[in-house]
N, C-alpha and C positions, 0 to 999 in steps of 0.2 A: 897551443890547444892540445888536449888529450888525444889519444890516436895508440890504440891498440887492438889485438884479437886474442882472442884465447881459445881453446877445443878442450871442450871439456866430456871425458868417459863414464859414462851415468854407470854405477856400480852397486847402486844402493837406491829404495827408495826415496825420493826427493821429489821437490818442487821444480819449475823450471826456475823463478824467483830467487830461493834458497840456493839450489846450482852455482848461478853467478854471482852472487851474494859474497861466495865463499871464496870464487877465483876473483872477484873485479872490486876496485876500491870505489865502488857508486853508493847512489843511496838508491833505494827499492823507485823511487819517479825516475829518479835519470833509467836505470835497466829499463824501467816499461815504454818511459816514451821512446828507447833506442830501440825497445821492439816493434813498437809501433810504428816506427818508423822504416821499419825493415833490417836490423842491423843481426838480426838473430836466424839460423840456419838448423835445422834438426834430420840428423841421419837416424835411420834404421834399416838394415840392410845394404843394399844396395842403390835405394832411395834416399837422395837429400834435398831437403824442402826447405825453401824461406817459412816459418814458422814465426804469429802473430798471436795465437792462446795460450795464453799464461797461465791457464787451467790444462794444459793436454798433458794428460797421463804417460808419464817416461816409462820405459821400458828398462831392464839390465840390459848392456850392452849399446845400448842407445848411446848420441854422439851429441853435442851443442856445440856450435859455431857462432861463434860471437863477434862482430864485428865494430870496432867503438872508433867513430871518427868525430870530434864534436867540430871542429869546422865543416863536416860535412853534414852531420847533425842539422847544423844551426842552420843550413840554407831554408829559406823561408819560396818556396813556387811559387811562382806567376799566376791568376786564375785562367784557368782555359775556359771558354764558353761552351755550351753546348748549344751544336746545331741543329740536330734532331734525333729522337729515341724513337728507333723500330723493335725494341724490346731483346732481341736475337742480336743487336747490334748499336752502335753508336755514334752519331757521327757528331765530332768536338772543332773545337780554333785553338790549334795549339799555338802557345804565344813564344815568342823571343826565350830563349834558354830552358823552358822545359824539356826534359829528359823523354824519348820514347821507351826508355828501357831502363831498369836499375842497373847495381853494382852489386858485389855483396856486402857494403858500404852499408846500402839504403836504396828505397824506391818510393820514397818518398814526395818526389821530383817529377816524378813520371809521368805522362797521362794517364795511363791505366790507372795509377792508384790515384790520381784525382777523380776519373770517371766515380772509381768503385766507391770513395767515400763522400760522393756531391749529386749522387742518382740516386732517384727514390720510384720504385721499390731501389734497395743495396742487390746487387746484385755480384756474380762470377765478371772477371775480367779477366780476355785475352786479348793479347798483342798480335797485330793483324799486320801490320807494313810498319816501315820508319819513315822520320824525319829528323834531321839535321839539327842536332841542340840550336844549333844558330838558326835555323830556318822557321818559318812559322807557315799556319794553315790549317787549311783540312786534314781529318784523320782520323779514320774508322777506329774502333776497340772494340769488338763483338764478346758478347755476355754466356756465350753456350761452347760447347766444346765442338759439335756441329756446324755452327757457324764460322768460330774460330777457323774450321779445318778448310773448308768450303769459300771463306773469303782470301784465306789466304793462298790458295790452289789459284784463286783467278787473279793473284796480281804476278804469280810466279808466271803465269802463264798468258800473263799483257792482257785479260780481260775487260779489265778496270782502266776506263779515257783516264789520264791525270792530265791537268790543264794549271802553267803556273803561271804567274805572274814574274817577274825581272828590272831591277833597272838596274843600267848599266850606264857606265862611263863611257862616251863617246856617241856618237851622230848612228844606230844603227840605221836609218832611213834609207841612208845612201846604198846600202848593202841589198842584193837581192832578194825581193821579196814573194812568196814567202822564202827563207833560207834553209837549206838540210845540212845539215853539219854531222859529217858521220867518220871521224876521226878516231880510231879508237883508243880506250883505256884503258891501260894496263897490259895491253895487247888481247884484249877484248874487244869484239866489236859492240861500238856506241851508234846511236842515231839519234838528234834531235832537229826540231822544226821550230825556228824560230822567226817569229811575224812584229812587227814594226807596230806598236798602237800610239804611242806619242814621245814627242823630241823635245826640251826644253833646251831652247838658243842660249838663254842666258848661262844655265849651270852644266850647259852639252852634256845632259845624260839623255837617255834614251828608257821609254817604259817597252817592255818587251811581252809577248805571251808566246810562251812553251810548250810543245807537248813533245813528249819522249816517247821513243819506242823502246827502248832500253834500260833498265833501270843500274847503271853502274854508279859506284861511289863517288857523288862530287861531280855525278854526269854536268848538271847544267853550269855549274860553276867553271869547272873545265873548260868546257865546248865555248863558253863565255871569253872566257880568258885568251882562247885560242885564235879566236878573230881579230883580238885586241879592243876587245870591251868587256873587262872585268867585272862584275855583278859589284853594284857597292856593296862595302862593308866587307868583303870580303878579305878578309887579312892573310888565309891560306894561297890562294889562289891570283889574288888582286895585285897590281905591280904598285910599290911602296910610292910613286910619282901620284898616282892614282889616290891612295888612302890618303895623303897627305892635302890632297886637294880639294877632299870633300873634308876634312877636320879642319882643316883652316874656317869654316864656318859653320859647322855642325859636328860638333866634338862624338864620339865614341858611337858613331852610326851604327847602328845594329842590321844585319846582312839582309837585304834588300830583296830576300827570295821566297816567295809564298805561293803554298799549294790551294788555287781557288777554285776549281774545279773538279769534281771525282763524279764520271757518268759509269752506268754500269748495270748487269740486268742482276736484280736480288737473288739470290739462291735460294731464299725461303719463298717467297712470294713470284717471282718470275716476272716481274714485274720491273719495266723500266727504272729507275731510280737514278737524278741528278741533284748534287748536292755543288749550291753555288756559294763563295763568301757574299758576304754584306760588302756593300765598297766600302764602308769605315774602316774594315782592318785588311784590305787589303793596300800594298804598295803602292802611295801617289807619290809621282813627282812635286804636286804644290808643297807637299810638305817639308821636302826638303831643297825648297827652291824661297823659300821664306827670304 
C-alpha cells in the first residue's frame, strides 16, 4: 500500500489542491479524501495546523505537510454512540479500537472527529481525557475552548469519579474485599480499589468494579496483573497461559476493560452530573462464558 509525506514551500500563488497535485502521483478525490481525512498539516509561522479547507487562501512562505498512508487511510471506525449532549460538552461510548487521539497520519479514527462529524448542530471539538485504543466506554469531548480548559483541569486534578468495569482471569472473590492496590508505576505512585461484583465457576473469571485515584498508564491493567488476575484480552500485560485459555474458546477477545461510570460537578452549570453505561455495552461475563 502507498505510504508517503511530502512538505511542500508555498512560493507562488496556488491552490492547496494544485500544491499537491504537482508534488503527489493522486488524483484530485484521493488528495481530498486524505484531507478529509486528516492527512494534511499547514504552517505559517510558527503555527502548524491539521488543515481540512481546500479553499484556504496560502500565504508566500507558507508550509503543507502532507501525510499519505492508504492502509491507514483505508481503516474504516467503529461507530461510537452518544450518551448525552450538554452543548459545551459531550459525553459518547467509545467502542473497541477507536482512537482517542490522531496521528499526523489521520484522525479520522478518533472520537473527536466522530463527535464533530455525527453531532447536529456540527460543532468545535476538544479532546478532554484518554482511553486505551483497546479499552471501551465513557468519554467526555467538550465543544468550547472554555470548557475544554475547565474539564480538563478537573481530571488533572482527580475531580471527576471514574468508575470501571473489569474481568479478569481468576477467583477475585477470594481476595479482600473491598481491595487497595497501591503499587506503584513507573516509580510513580498508583492507587486503585478494586470490589468483587461476580465470579463465573465454570470459565474462573471474575467481573471486577474499579475506581482509581491515579490515573497512570495501564494503571488498571497493571495493578490487575499484579495480583495475578490479568484483565482479559489483555495481550500487553496478560500472562500468555492466560490469553491462550480464554482463545481456546473465544478467538481474538477484545480487552475486557470499560469506563462505565464518570460522576462529577459540571463547570458550566454546577450542577451534579453522572453519566452511567447502558448494561448492553458494558462487560458481561455471560457473554464470554457461552
Amino acid at each position: 500500500m502507498k505510504k508517503f509525506e511530502c512538505h511542500i514551500n508555498i512560493d507562488r500563488t496556488i491552490s492547496i489542491v494544485e500544491a499537491l497535485q504537482i508534488q503527489c502521483d493522486l488524483t484530485v478525490g484521493e488528495i481530498k479524501k486524505a484531507i478529509d481525512k486528516g492527512a494534511l498539516w499547514h504552517s505559517r509561522g510558527k503555527t502548524t495546523q491539521r488543515c481540512r479547507r481546500l479553499k484556504k487562501k496560502l500565504h508566500l512562505d507558507d508550509k503543507l505537510h502532507f501525510y499519505y498512508d492508504a492502509t491507514v487511510l483505508s481503516q474504516i471506525p467503529t461507530p461510537a454512540t452518544l450518551i448525552a449532549d450538554l452543548t459545551d460538552y459531550s459525553v459518547w461510548y467509545k467502542p473497541y479500537g477507536m482512537l482517542s487521539q490522531g496521528s499526523k497520519w489521520s484522525d479520522h479514527c478518533t472520537i473527536t472527529r466522530w463527535a464533530q462529524k455525527n453531532l447536529l448542530p456540527e460543532r468545535a471539538v476538544f479532546p478532554v481525557h484518554r482511553l486505551d485504543r483497546a479499552a471501551t466506554g465513557l468519554i467526555l469531548v467538550a465543544h468550547s475552548k472554555n470548557a475544554a480548559r475547565a474539564l480538563s483541569l478537573m481530571f488533572e486534578q482527580h475531580q471527576i469519579e471514574k468508575t470501571y468495569h473489569i474481568i479478569v482471569h481468576g477467583d477475585h472473590q477470594q481476595r479482600p474485599q473491598p481491595e487497595i492496590i497501591d503499587s506503584a508505576i513507573d516509580e510513580k505512585a498508583a492507587r486503585s480499589h478494586f470490589l468483587n461484583l461476580e465470579y463465573n465457576q465454570e470459565k474462573h473469571l471474575s467481573l471486577v468494579q474499579v475506581n482509581i485515584e491515579t490515573g497512570r498508564k495501564h494503571q488498571i491493567r497493571i495493578h490487575a496483573a499484579s495480583i495475578g488476575l490479568p484483565v482479559v484480552g489483555d495481550r500487553l500485560h496478560g500472562s500468555e497461559a492466560a490469553l491462550n485459555k480464554i482463545n481456546a474458546t473465544n478467538e481474538q477477545v477484545d480487552l475486557q476493560l470499560c469506563a462505565v461510570q464518570l460522576k462529577f460537578i459540571c463547570p458550566i452549570t454546577h450542577a451534579e452530573q453522572i453519566f452511567s453505561l447502558p448494561e448492553a455495552l458494558r462487560p458481561q461475563l455471560e457473554k464470554l462464558s457461552e
